[in-house]
BASE-387938 format. One line per field, with one value per residue (C-alpha): residue number from 1; residue in three letters; y, x, z. Coordinates in steps of 0.5 Angstrom, whole numbers, plus 500, padded with zeros to 3 digits. Layout:
BEGIN
num = (NUM | ...) $
residuo = (ALA | ...) $
v = (Y | ...) $
u = (X | ...) $
w = (Z | ...) $
//
This chain:
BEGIN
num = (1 | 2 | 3 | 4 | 5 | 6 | 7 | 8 | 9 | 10 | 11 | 12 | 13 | 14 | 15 | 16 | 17 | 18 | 19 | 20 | 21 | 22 | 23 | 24 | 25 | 26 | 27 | 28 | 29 | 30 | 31 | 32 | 33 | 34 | 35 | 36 | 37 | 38 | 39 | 40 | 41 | 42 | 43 | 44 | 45 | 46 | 47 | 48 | 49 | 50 | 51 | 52 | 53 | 54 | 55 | 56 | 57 | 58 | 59 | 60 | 61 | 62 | 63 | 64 | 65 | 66 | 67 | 68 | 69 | 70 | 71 | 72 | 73 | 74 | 75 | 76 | 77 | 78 | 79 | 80 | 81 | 82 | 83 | 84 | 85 | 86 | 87 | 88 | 89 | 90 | 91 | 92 | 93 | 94 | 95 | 96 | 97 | 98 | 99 | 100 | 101 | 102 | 103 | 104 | 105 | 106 | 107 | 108 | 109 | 110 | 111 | 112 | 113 | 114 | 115 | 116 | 117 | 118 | 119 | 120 | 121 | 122 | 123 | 124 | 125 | 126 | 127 | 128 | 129 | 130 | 131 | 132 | 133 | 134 | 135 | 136 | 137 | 138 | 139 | 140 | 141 | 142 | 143 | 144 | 145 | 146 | 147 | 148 | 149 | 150 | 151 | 152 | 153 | 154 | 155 | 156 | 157 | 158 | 159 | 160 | 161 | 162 | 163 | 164 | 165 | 166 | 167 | 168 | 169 | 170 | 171 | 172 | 173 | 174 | 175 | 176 | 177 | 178 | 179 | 180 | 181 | 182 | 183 | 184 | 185 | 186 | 187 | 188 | 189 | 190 | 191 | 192 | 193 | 194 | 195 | 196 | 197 | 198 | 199 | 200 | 201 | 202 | 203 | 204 | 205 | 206 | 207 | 208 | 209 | 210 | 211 | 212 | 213 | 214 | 215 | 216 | 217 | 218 | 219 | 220 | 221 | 222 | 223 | 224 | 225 | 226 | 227 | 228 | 229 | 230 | 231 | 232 | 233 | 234 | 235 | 236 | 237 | 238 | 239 | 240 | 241 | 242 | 243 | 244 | 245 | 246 | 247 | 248 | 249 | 250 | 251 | 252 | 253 | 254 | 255 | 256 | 257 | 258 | 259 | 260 | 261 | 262 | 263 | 264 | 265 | 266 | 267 | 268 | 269 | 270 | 271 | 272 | 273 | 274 | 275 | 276 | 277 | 278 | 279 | 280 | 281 | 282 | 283 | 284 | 285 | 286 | 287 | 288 | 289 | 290 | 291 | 292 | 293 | 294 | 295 | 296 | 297 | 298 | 299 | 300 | 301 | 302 | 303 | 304 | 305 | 306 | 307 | 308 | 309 | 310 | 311 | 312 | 313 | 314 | 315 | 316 | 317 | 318 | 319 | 320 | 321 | 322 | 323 | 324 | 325 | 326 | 327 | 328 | 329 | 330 | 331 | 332 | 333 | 334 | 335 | 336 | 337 | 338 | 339 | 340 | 341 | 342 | 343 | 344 | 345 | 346 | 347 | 348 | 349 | 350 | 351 | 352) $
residuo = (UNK | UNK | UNK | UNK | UNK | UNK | UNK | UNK | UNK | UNK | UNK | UNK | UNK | UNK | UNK | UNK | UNK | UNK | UNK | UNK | UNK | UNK | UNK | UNK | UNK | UNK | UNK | UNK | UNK | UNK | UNK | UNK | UNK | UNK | UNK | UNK | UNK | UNK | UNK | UNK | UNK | UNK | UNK | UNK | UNK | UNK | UNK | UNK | UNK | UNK | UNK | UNK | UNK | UNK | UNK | UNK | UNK | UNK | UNK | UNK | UNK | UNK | UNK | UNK | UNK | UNK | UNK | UNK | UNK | UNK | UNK | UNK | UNK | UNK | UNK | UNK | UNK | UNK | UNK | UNK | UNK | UNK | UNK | UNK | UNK | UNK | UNK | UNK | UNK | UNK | UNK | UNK | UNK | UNK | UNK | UNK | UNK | UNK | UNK | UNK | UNK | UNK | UNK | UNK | UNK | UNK | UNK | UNK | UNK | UNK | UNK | UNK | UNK | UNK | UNK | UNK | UNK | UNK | UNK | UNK | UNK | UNK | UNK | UNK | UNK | UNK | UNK | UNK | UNK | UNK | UNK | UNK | UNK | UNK | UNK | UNK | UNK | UNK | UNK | UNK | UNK | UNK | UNK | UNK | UNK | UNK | UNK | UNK | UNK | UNK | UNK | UNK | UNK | UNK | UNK | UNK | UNK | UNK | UNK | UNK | UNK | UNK | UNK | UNK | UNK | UNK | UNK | UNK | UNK | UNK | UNK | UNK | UNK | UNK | UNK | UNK | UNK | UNK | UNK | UNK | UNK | UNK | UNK | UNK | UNK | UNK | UNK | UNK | UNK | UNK | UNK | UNK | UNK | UNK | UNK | UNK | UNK | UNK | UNK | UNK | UNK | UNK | UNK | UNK | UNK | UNK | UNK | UNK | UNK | UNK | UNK | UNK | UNK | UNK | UNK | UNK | UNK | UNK | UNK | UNK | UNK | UNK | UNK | UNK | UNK | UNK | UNK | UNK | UNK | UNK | UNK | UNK | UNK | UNK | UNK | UNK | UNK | UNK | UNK | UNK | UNK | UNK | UNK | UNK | UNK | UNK | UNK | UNK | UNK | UNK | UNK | UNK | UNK | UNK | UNK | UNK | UNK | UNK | UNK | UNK | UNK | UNK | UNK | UNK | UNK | UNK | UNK | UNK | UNK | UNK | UNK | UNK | UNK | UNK | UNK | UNK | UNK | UNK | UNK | UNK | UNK | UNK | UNK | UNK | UNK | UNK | UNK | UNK | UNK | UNK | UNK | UNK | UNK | UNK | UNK | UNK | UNK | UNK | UNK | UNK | UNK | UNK | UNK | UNK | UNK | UNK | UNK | UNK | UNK | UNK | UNK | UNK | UNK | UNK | UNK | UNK | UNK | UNK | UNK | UNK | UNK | UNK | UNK | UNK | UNK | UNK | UNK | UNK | UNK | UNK | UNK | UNK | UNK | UNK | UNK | UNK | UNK | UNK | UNK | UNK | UNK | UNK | UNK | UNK | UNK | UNK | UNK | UNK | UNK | UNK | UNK | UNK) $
v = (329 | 328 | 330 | 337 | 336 | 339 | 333 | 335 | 333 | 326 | 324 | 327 | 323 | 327 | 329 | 324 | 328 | 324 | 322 | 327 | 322 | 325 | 319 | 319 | 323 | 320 | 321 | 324 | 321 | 323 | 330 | 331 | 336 | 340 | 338 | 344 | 351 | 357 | 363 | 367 | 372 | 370 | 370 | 376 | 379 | 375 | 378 | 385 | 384 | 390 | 385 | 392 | 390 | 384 | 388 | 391 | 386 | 385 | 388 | 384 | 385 | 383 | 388 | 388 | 380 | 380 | 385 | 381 | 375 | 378 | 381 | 375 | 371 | 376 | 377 | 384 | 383 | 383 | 376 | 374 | 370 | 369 | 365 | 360 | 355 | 352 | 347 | 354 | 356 | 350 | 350 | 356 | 355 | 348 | 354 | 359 | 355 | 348 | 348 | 346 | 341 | 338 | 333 | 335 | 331 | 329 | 323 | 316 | 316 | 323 | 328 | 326 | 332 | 334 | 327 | 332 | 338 | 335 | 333 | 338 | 342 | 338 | 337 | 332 | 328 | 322 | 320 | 319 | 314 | 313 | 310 | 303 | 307 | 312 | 318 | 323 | 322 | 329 | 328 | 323 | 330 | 330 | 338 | 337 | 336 | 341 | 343 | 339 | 339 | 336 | 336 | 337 | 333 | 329 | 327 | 321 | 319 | 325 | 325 | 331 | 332 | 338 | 345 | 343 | 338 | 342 | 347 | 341 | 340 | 347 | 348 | 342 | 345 | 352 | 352 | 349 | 351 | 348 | 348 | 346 | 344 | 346 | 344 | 340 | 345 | 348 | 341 | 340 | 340 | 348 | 352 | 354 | 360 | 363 | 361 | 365 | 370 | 365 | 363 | 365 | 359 | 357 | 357 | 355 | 354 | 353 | 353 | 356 | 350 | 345 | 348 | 354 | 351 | 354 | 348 | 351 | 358 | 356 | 360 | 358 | 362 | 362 | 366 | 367 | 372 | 377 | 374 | 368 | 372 | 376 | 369 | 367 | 374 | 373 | 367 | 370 | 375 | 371 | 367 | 371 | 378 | 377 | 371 | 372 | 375 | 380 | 376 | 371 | 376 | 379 | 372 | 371 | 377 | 376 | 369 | 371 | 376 | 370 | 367 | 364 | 360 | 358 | 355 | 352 | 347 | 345 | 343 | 339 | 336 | 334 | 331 | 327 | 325 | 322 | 319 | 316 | 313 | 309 | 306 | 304 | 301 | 297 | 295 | 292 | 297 | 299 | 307 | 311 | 317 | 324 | 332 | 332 | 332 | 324 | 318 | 313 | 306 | 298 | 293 | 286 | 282 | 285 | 288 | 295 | 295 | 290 | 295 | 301 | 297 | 295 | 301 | 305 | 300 | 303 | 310 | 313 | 314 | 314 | 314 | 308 | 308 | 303 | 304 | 300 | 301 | 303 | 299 | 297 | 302 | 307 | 315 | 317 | 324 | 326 | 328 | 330 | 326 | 322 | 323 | 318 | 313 | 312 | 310 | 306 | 303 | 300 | 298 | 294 | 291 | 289 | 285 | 282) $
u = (672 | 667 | 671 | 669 | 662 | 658 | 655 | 648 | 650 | 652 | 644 | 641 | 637 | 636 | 630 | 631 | 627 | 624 | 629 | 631 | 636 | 639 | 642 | 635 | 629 | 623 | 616 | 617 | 611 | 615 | 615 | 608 | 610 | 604 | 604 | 602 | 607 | 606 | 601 | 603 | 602 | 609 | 614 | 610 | 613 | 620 | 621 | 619 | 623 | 629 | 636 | 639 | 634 | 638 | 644 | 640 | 638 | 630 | 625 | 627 | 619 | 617 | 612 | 608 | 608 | 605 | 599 | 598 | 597 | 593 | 589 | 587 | 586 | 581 | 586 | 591 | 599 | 600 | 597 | 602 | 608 | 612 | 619 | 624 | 618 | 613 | 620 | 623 | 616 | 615 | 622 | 622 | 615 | 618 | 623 | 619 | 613 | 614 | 621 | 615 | 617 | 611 | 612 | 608 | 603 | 603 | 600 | 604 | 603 | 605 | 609 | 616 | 621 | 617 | 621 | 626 | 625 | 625 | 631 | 635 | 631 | 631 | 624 | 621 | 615 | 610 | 606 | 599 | 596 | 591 | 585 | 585 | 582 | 589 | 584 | 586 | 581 | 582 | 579 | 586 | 589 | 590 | 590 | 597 | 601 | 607 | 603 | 600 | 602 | 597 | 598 | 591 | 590 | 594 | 601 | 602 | 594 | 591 | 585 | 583 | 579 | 573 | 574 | 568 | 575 | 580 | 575 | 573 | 581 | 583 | 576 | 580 | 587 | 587 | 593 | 597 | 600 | 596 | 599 | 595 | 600 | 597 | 602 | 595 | 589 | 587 | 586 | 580 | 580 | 577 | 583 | 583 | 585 | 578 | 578 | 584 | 581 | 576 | 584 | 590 | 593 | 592 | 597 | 597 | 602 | 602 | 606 | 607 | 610 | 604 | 598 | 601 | 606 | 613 | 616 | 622 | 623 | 621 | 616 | 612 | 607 | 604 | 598 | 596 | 594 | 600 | 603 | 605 | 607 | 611 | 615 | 616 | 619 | 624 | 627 | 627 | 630 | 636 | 637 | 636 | 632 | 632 | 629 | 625 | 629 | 626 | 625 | 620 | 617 | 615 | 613 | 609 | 605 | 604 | 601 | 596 | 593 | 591 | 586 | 583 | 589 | 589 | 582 | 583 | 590 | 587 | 581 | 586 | 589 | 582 | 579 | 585 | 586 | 579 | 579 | 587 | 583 | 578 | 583 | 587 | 581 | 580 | 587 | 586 | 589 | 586 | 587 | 586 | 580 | 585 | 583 | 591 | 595 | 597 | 594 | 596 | 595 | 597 | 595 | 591 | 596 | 603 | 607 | 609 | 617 | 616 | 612 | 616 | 621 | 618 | 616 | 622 | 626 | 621 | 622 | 617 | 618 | 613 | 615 | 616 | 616 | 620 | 615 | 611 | 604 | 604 | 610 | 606 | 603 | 606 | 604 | 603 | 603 | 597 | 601 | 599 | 592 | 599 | 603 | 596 | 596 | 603 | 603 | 596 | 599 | 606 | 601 | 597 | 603 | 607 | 601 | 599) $
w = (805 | 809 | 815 | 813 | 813 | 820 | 824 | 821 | 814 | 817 | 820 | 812 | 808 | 803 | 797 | 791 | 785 | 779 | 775 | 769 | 765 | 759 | 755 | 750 | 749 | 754 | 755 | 761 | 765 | 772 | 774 | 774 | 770 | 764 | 758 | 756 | 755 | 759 | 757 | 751 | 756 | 759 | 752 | 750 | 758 | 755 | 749 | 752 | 758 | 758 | 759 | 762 | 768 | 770 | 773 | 777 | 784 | 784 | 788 | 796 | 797 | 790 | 791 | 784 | 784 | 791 | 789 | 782 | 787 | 793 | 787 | 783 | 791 | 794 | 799 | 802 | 800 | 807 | 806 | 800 | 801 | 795 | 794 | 789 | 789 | 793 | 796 | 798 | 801 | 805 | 807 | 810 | 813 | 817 | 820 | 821 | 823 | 826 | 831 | 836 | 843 | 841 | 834 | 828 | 824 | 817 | 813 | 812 | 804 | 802 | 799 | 802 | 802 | 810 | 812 | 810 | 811 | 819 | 819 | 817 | 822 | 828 | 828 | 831 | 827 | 827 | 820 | 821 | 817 | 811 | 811 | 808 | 802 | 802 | 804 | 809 | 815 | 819 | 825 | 826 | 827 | 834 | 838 | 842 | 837 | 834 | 827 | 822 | 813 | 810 | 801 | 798 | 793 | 797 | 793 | 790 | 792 | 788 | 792 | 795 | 801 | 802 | 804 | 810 | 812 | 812 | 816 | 821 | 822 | 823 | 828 | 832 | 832 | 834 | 837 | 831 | 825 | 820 | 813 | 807 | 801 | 794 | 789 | 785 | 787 | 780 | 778 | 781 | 789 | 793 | 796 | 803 | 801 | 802 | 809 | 811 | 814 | 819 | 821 | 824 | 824 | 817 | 812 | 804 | 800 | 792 | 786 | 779 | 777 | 775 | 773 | 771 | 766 | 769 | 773 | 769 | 772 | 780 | 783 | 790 | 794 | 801 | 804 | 810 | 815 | 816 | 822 | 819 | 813 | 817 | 820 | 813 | 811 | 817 | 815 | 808 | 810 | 814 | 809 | 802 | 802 | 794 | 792 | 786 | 780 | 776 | 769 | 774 | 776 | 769 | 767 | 773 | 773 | 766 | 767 | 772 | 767 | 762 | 765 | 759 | 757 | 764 | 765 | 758 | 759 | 766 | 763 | 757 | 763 | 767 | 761 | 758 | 765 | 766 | 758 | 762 | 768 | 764 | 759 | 765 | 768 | 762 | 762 | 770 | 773 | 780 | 779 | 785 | 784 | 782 | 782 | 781 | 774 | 775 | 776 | 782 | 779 | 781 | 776 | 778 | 776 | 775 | 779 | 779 | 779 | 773 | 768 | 771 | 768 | 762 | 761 | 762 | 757 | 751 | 753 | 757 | 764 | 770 | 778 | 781 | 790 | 793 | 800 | 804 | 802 | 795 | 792 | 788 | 785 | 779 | 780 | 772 | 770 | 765 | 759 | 752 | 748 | 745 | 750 | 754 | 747 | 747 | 754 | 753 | 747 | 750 | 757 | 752 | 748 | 756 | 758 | 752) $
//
């Protein structure tokens, strides 16, 4: 069948996802998904929601979802840019954005949809490495280059940099597109949303899925100052002006209203995160320092296909990466308390 397919389709390496296997119940410790359910707020706007509604095309603009965000980010709806999660928005921003002569830059050991996304637009790259530590050291990011996607917290590192970073990065590449991928922010690193009015090439990029609890209704956002937007909602526009349907949006809306249930389940995960990092230590791992939701960890004396494996066979999963530099390390996502004492009992019992 393939002689069907366009050229392009033929060069694709395509995205490989976290698994999502179906033959038993998990731990999923995978995904970096929440442990935690979404806001109260957000079944209340469901149970609320007028199904008549759902005949009816969403607003193409999304526009009270828009206000909701600028609001809540101190910014001008003009500088909001929502879409079908944060991949969505990311790839939309490759288009619209980057198809540069010149190559762009992103790290070595990151998150691994950019590599695709260049492929399927035809964009040139070059990794940057990391530094023997796996930080991300920005005064490696040359002027010349096509754009620069940087992840902050890194992914699968989940160390972050400092706002004073990103800034020195922008100041040396004012005539680059500097992306700033936030997927993990809320768990202890500074957005750079607050510097957008200091820059017109800066764009950021966060996600509804993981602090926010709602991976499951795929719900991205981008900020930036209006002549970025305006890009991304021309791309959107030439591929599909209705991107947010109308239930996401209720939920969305309602999510950023309880602020007091977001700041409490981050701090849940911040706290087991730290209590995680220890009891690993204590294990013989070498676990990396996150302001992420998970942990990247690589035991002394155990490779870290070998315990995936273990591990996998007792129910629980963890991401394992076959790539050079962190094949042998395993990223653990941060999981409920005994989500955590399920994990560390299993570990202790595989290296006894």
């Amino acid at each position: 069948m393939n002689k069907y397919w366009s050229p392009i389709v033929h060069e694709l390496d395509p995205y490989v996802p976290g698994e999502q296997p179906q033959d038993q119940q998990y731990i999923k410790l995978n995904t970096n998904e929440s442990p935690y359910p979404p806001s109260p707020a957000v079944s209340a706007a469901l149970q609320a929601y007028d199904c008549d509604q759902l005949r009816r095309y969403p607003d193409p603009e999304s526009a009270r979802l828009v206000e909701a965000l600028a609001a809540y980010h101190g910014l001008q709806p003009e500088q909001v840019f929502v879409g079908n999660g944060s991949d969505e928005v990311l790839a939309h921003a490759f288009q619209a954005l980057l198809q540069k002569p010149a190559a762009i830059l992103f790290p070595d050991i990151s998150y691994s949809f950019y590599p695709v996304y260049c492929g399927l637009y035809r964009i040139d790259f070059e990794t940057v490495p990391l530094d023997g530590e796996f930080r991300i050291e920005v005064d490696d990011y040359r002027p010349g280059n096509g754009g620069i996607v940087i992840p902050n917290p890194n992914a699968p590192t989940g160390i972050a940099l400092p706002l004073s970073a990103i800034r020195r990065l922008l100041d040396n590449n004012p005539d680059s597109t500097v992306i700033i991928d936030e997927a993990y922010i809320d768990f202890g690193a500074e957005s750079a949303a607050r510097l957008i009015a200091d820059y017109e090439n800066l764009l950021v990029v966060q996600t509804f899925s993981k602090s926010r609890s709602l991976a499951g209704l795929r719900l991205g956002t981008a900020f930036g100052q209006a002549g970025l937007i305006e890009a991304l909602q021309r791309v959107k526009n030439s591929f599909n002006s209705y991107p947010v349907d109308n239930l996401a949006s209720a939920c969305a809306i309602a999510s950023i209203g309880d602020e007091d249930y977001f700041r409490e389940c981050r701090q849940r995960v911040i706290a087991s995160r730290e209590r995680l990092a220890g009891a690993l230590s204590a294990l013989g791992f070498e676990v990396l320092p996150s302001s992420s939701n998970f942990l990247l960890a690589s035991h002394r004396d155990r490779s870290a296909e070998s315990l995936y494996l273990e591990l996998r066979s007792r129910g629980i999963l963890v991401r394992y990466f076959k790539k050079p530099r962190i094949d042998n390390w395993l990223r653990i996502t941060v999981g409920s308390e005994p989500e955590c004492d399920h994990l560390l009992k299993a570990l202790a019992k595989i290296l006894d």
